[in-house]
N, C-alpha and C positions, 0 to 999 in steps of 0.2 A: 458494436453499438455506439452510436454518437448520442452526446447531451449537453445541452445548451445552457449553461445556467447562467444570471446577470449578476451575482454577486458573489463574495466570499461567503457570506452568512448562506444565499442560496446553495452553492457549490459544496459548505459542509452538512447541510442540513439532508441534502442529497446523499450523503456520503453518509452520513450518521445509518437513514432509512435502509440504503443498501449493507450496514454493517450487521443490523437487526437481522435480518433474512440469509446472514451465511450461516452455512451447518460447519463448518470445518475441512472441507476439500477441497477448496475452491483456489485458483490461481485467477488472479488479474495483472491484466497489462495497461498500462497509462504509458500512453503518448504524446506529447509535447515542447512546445521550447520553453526554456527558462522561463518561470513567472508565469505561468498558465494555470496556475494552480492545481498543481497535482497534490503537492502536499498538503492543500487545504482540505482537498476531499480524500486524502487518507487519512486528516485529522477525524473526519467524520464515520470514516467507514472505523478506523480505534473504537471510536467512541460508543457506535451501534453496536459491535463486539463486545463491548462490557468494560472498557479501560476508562473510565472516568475522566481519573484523578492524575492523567500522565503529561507530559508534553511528546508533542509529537513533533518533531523536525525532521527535515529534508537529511535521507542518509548519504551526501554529495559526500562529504570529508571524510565517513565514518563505512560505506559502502550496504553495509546490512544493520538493521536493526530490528532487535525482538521484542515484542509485545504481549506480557502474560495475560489475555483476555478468559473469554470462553474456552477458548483454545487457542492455539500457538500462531502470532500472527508475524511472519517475517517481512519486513519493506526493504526493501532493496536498488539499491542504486546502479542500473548499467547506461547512466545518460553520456559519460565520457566513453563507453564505448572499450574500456581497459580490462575487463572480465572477461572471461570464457562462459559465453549464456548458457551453451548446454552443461558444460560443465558445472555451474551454478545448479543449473535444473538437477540434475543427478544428486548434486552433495544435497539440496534441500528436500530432496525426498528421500535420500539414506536419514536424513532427520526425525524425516516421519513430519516434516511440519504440513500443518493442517490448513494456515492459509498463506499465500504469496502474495505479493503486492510489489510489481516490478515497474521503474521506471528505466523508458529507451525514448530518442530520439529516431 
């Protein structure tokens, strides 16, 4: 699916709507360069998930980060490419986590 949005405020508002509408299963992949705003519209898809009150940033330095929502939302960073993706996939579902949210170039 491709989406065009012309703002930050558009791009998390976007992200918020599709955060409302996950059940808990659900894996996504964001593709882009630097500054494309991925992390704005995971700011929004948190937030549709039920995270309010959290800050959300980019997990580039920190590589995974968890978000106690509705249910378990991991954001994950393989944009440097230094992870093992399947391997990644494997441990995140020994987890039982209920949503992914992975960024790659």
């Amino acid at each position: 699916m491709k989406i065009l949005t012309h703002s930050p405020e558009e791009t998390e508002e976007f992200g918020r709507k599709l955060g409302l509408k996950l059940k808990g299963d659900e894996l996504i992949a964001l593709y882009g360069e630097l500054g494309s705003g991925k992390t704005v519209l995971v700011r929004g898809i948190i937030k549709g998930a039920g995270c309010t009150d959290v800050e959300v940033k980019s997990p580039s330095f920190i590589w995974v980060v968890e978000y106690e929502c509705r249910f378990k939302v991991f954001h994950v960073d393989l944009y440097r490419g230094e992870m093992d993706f399947p391997l990644l996939i494997g441990w995140l579902n020994i987890c039982q986590v209920d949503v992914s949210i992975y960024f790659w170039r």
